[in-house]
C-alpha positions as MATLAB code, in Angstrom:
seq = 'XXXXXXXXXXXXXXXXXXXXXXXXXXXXXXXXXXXXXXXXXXXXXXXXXXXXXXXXXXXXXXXXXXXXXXXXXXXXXXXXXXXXXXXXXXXXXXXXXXXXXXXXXXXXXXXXXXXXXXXXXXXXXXXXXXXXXXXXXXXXXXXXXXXXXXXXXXXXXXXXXXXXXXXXXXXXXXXXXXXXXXXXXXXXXXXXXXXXXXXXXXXXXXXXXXXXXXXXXXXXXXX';
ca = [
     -74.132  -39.380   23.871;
     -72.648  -38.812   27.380;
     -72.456  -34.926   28.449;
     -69.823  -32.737   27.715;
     -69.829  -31.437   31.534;
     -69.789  -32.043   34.887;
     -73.071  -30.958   36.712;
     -73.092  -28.501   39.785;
     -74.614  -29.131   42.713;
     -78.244  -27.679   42.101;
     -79.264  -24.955   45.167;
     -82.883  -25.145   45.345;
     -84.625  -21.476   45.492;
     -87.381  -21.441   48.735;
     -90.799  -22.069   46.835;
     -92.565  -18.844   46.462;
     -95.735  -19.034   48.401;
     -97.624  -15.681   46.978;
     -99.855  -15.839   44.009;
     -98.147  -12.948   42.033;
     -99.825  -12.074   38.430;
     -99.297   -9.818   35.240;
    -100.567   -6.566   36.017;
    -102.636   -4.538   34.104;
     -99.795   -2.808   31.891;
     -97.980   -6.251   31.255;
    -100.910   -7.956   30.265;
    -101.364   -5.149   27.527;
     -98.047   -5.168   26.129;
     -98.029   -9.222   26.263;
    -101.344   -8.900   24.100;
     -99.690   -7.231   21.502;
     -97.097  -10.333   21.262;
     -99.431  -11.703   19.582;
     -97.192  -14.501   17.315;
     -93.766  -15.867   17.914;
     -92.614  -13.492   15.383;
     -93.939  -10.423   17.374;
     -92.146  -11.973   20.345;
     -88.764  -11.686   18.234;
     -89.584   -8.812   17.321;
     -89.859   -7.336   20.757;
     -86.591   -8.680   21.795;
     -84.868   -7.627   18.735;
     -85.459   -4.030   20.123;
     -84.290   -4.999   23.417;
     -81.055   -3.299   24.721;
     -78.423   -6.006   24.627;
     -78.127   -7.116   28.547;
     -74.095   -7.651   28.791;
     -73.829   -8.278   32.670;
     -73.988  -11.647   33.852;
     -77.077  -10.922   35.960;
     -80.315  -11.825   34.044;
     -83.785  -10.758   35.325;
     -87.016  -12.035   35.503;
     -89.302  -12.050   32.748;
     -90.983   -8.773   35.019;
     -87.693   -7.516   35.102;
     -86.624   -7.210   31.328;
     -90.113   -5.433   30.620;
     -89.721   -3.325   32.834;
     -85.805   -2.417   32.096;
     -85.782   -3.369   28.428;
     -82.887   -5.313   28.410;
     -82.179   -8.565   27.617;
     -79.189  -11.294   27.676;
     -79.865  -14.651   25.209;
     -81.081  -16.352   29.010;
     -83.176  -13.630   30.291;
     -84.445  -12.852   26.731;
     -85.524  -16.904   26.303;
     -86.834  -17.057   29.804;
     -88.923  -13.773   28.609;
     -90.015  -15.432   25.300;
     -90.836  -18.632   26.945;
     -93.334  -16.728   29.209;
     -94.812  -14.873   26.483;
     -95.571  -18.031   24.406;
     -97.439  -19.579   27.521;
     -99.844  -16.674   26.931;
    -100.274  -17.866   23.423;
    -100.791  -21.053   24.427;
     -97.651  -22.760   24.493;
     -95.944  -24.623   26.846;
     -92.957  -22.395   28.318;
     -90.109  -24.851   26.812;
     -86.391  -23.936   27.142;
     -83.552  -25.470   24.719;
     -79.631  -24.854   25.726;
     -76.649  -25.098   23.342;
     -72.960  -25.512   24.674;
     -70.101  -23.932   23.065;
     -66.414  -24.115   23.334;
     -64.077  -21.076   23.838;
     -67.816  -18.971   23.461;
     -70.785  -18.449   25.592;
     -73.444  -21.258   25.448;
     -76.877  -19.518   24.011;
     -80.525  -20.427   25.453;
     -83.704  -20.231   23.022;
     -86.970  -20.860   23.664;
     -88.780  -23.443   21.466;
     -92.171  -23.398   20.027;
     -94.308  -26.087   17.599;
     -96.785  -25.436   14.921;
     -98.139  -27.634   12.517;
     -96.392  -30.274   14.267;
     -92.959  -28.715   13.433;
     -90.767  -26.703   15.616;
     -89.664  -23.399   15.864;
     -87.673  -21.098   17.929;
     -87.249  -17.286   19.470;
     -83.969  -16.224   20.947;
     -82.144  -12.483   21.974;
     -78.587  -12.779   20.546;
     -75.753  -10.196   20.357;
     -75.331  -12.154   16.959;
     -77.826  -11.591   13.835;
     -77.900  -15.416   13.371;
     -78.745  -16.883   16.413;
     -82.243  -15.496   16.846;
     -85.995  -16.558   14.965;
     -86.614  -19.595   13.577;
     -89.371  -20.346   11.384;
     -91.558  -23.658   12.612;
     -90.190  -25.883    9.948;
     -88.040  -28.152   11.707;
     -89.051  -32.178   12.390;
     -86.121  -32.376   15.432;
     -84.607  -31.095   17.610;
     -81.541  -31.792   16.728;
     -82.639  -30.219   13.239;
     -83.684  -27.349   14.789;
     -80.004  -26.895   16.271;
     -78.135  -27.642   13.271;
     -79.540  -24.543   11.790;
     -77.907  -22.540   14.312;
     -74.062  -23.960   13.927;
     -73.134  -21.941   11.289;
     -73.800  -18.604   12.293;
     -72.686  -19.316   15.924;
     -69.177  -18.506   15.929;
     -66.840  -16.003   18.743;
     -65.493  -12.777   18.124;
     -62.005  -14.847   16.433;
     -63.939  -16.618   13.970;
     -63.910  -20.322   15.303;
     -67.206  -21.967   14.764;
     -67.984  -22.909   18.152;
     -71.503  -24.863   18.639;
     -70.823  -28.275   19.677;
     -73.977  -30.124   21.846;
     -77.748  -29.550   23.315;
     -80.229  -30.263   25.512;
     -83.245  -31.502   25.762;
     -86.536  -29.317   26.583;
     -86.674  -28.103   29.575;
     -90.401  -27.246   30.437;
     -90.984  -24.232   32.888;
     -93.854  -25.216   34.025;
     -92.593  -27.765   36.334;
     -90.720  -24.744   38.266;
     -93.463  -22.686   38.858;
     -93.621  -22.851   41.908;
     -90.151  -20.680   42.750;
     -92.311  -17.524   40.929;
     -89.453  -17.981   37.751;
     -91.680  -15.300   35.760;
     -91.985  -12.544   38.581;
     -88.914  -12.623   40.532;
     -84.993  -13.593   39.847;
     -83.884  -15.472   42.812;
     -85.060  -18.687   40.560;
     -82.843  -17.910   37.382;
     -79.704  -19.543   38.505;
     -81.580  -22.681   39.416;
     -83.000  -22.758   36.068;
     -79.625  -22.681   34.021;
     -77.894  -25.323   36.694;
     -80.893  -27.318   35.523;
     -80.154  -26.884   32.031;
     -76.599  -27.030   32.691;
     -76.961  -30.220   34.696;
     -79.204  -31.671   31.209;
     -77.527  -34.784   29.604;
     -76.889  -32.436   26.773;
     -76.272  -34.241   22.974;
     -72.718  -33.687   20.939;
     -73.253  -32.534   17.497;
     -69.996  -33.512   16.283;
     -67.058  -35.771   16.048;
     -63.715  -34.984   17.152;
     -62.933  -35.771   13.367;
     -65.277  -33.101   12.116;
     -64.235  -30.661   15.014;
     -60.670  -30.686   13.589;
     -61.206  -30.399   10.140;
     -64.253  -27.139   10.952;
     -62.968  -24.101    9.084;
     -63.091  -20.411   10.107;
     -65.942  -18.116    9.348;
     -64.792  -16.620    6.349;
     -64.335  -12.029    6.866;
     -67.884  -11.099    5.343;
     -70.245  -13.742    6.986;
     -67.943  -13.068   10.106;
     -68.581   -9.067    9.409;
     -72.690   -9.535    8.427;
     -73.207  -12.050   11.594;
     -71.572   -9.331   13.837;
     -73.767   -6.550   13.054;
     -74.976   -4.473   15.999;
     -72.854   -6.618   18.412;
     -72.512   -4.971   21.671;
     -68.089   -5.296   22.217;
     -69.036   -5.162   26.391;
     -71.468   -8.565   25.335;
     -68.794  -10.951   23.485;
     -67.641  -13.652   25.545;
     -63.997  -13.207   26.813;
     -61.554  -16.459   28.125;
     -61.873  -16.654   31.773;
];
């Protein structure tokens, strides 16, 4: 399917010429994420990042806070240490903020960790064949602050690795790149125009349960 959006003009970072590494202290704490599901864990006790500012993977351990970008970009980088590749998925939403996970395989299935401000748009266990499988799981519980289920396409993987060179896991001057290149990602529409208009609200108690914990300063507002 065609995108949903017109791309930006991508502004290349300068490639980042030092060698920078974990240090000591980050490469303990990273051992201890020792499984996606230690990863999730991790974020889920992340301070909810509301500004639209995200930081480098450096930068959320060493502030503890986290936005669904940031907090994939983070989870991404972790993985790598596990073993996998550092692989980014985005999902677009109307009248709602578009959400960022980062996706792992096992078994030959995949898998994802995400930071939300909602309950339901976090873990996933590695039991999905596709991608677009993967998603699907994620359109119920992704909904805005009025109720209006509001998941509608996503992109392919985007692999870090191929942006290593602008330093993405040390320093922040590479974020915005990264999400115009995920923005700019011939992104797949879930739905029909016939099955958007006949989508019912999120009914008051799965509405109530998915918003638990939400951070008000972190819900997307129009405009």
């Amino acid at each position: 399917m065609s995108a949903l959006r017109r791309p930006r003009k991508l502004l290349v970072p300068p490639p980042f010429a030092p060698r920078e590494a974990w240090t000591r202290g980050e490469r303990a704490l990273l051992r201890r994420l020792s499984s996606p599901a230690r990863i999730q864990e991790f974020l889920d006790g992340l301070t909810y990042r509301p500004e639209d500012r995200p930081g480098c993977p450096r930068r959320v351990l060493e502030e503890r806070r986290a936005n669904c970008y940031d907090g994939a970009i983070l989870a991404a980088a972790a993985l790598r240490e596990l073993g996998h590749p550092p692989l980014l998925l985005d999902m677009w939403a109307v009248r709602d903020d578009d959400h960022v996970i980062a996706v792992f395989r096992a078994g030959g299935r995949l898998g994802a960790v995400a930071k939300s401000n909602f309950v339901g748009l976090r873990f996933r266990e590695p039991i999905h064949r596709t991608l677009r499988e993967l998603v699907l799981t994620y359109f119920e519980p992704y909904f805005n602050a009025s109720g209006e289920k509001t998941l509608r396409a996503y992109s392919p993987l985007l692999d870090l690795r191929r942006f290593d060179r602008y330093g993405w896991t040390f320093r922040d001057a590479p974020l915005q790149y990264l999400s115009d290149r995920l923005d700019a990602l011939p992104h797949r529409r879930l739905l029909s125009p016939a099955m958007e208009r006949r989508l019912e609200p999120v009914d008051p108690r799965s509405r109530e349960a998915g918003m638990l914990g939400c951070l008000p300063e972190g819900l997307y507002r129009e405009g």
